[in-house]
N, C-alpha and C positions, 0 to 999 in steps of 0.2 A: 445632484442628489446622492446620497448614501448610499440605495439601494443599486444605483446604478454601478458602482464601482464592484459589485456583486457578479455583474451581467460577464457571460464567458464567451457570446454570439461573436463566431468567429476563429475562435481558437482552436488548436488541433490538439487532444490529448491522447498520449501512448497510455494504455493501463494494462498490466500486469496483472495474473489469475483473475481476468474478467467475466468468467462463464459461470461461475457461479459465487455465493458466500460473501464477504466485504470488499473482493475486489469488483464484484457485478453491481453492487449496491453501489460503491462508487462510481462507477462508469457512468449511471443512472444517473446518478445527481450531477455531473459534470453536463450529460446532455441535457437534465431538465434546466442546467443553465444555460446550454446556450452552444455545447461544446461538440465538435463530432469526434469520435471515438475509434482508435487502433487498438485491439483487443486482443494483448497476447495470451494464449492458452493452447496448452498439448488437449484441452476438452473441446465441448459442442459449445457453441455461442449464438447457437439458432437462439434460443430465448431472450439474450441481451440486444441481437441487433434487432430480433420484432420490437420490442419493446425501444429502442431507441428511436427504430425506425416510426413509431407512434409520435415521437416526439416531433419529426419532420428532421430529424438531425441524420447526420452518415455514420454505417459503422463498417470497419475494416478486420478483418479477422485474419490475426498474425499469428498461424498453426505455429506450435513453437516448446519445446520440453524443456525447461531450465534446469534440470536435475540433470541435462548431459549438456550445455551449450556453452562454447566459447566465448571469449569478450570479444573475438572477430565478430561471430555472430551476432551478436546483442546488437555491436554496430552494426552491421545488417539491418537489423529489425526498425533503428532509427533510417536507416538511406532509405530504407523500403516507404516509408510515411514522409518521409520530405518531397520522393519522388512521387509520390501518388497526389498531396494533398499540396504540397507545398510550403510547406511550414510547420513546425514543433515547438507547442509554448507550454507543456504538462505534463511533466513526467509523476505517475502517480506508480511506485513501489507494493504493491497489493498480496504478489504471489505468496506465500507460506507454506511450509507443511512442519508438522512434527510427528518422533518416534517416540513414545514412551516406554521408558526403559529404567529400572534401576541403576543408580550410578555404576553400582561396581560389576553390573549386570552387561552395561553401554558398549556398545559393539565400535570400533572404528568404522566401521560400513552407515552406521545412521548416525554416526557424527558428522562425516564427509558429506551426505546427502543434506542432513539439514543444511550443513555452512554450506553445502553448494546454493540451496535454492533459496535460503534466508537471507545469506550476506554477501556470497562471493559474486553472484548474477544481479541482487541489487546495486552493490557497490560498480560495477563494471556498465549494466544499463545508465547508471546514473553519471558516467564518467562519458558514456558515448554522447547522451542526451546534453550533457551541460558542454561539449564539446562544439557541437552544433548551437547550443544556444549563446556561445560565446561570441559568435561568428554572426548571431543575428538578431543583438541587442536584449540577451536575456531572454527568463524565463522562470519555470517552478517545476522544484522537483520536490515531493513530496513521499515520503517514506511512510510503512507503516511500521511500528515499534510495538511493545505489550506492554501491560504490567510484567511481566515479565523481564522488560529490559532494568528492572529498579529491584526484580526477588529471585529468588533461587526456584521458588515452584516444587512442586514432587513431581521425580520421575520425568522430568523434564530437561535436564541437562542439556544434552545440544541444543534444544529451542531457548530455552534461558542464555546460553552462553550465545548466540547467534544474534536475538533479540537485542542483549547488550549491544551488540557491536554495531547494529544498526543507528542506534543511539551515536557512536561516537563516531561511525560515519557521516551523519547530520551534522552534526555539530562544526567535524574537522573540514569537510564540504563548505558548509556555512561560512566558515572562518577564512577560508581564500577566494569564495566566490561571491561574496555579499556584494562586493567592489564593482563585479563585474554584472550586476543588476539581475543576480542567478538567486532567485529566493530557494534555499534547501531546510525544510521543515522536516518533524515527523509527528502521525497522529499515532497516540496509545491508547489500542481500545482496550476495555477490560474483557468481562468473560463475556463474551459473543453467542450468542446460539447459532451454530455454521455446524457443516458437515467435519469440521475440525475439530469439533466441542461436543458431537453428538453422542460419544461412549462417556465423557466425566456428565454431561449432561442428565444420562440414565444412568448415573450410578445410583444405587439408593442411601447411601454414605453421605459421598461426597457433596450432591448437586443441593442437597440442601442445608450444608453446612457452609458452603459459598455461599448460595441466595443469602443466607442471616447474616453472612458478611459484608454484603451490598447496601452501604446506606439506603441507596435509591429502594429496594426491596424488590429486585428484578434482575437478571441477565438481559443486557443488550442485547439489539437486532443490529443487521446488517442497516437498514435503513439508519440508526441513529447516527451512522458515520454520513452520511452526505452533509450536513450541514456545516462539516468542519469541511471536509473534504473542499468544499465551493468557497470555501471561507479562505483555504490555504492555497486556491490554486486562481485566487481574483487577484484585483489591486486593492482588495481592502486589507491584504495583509503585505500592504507593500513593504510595511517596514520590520517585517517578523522573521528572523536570519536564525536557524538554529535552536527556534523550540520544539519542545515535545507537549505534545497537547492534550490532555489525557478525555478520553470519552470514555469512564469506565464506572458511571452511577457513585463516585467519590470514594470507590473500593481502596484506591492508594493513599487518600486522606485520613481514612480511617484508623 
């Protein structure tokens, strides 16, 4: 049956900024499939693993600051969850952050920060994950992209330029690891209401000249990402190598 190819019971997912915003919201949907959960974050993850822990699923809290870590470490963080659980079949890319800065304003200091925590500790976790998943018949690693990886944004530069690049690490991923039965996707969500979003949110300008820009006529939640999230990390996207899947109320159609 269809739905079954949905089912994650069993699997072990690493996920990135999972304590709170769309990487918790992912985490969640991975466990309401089925899935138990290594939860990297330098925050508190008491509320993700009660809540997971509800589900009857496990969760693992990999204390961990990706604005300072190595790709020694990153490998770490995958040995640390083979060694505990046994097995790695999900690698979901979740972490983010951005500076908002005028271009010609833009510091080299938050340009380094973003590409460290957007692209260079994606790109590296995703190299260690698919390393090991080479070794034990595949797997899914799953990125998260923006509208942003397709526009320029205001005042967004490094998250723009970072964004991009996640894009064309999927893809370049995709392209050598399809073979090796390693599905690399990314989801682009649109405008989110997260603690990332919370100052354009309340701006009184801004937040409602994007809403009017939302076909949908609404800013996303984190919740609206689980259903892809479960979609890109089963076998009903066995055959999906290198898309970007937009969750963003049709704002990029527009």
């Amino acid at each position: 049956m269809i739905l079954d190819s949905f089912d994650l019971s069993g699997k072990v997912a690493l996920v990135s900024g999972a304590s709170r915003g769309l990487g918790q919201a992912m985490a969640l949907g991975l466990a309401e499939a089925g899935a138990d959960i290594a939860g990297v974050s330098r925050g508190d993850c008491r509320q993700t693993e009660a809540a997971i822990a509800t589900m009857g699923r496990r969760f693992m809290l990999l204390k961990h600051d990706l604005a300072t870590t190595t790709p020694q470490e990153l490998e770490d963080l995958v040995f640390r969850v083979v060694r505990a659980w046994g097995r790695l079949d999900i690698l979901v890319n979740a972490a983010g952050i951005t500076i908002r800065q005028p271009v010609l304003d833009c510091s080299p200091e938050a340009w380094e920060q973003v590409m460290q925590v957007n692209l260079r500790s994606l790109m590296f976790l995703s190299q260690a994950a698919a390393r090991y998943m080479l070794a034990h018949g595949g797997g899914k690693i799953i990125n998260v992209a923006s509208a942003l990886s397709f526009q320029g944004g205001i005042l967004s530069a490094p998250y723009a330029a970072s964004k991009h690049g996640v894009v064309g690490v999927t893809r370049a991923m995709a392209n050598e690891l399809a073979e090796q039965h390693i599905n690399v996707n990314a989801i682009s969500p649109g405008y989110m209401l997260t603690d990332l979003t919370a100052g354009l949110a309340a701006d009184p300008e801004r937040e409602p000249a994007i809403t009017a820009r939302i076909p949908a006529g609404r800013w996303g939640t984190p919740a609206d990402l689980k259903g892809a999230v479960v979609f890109l990390a089963s076998a009903a996207s066995e055959y999906c190598h290198g898309i970007v899947l937009p969750v963003d109320g049709a704002w990029l159609a527009r």
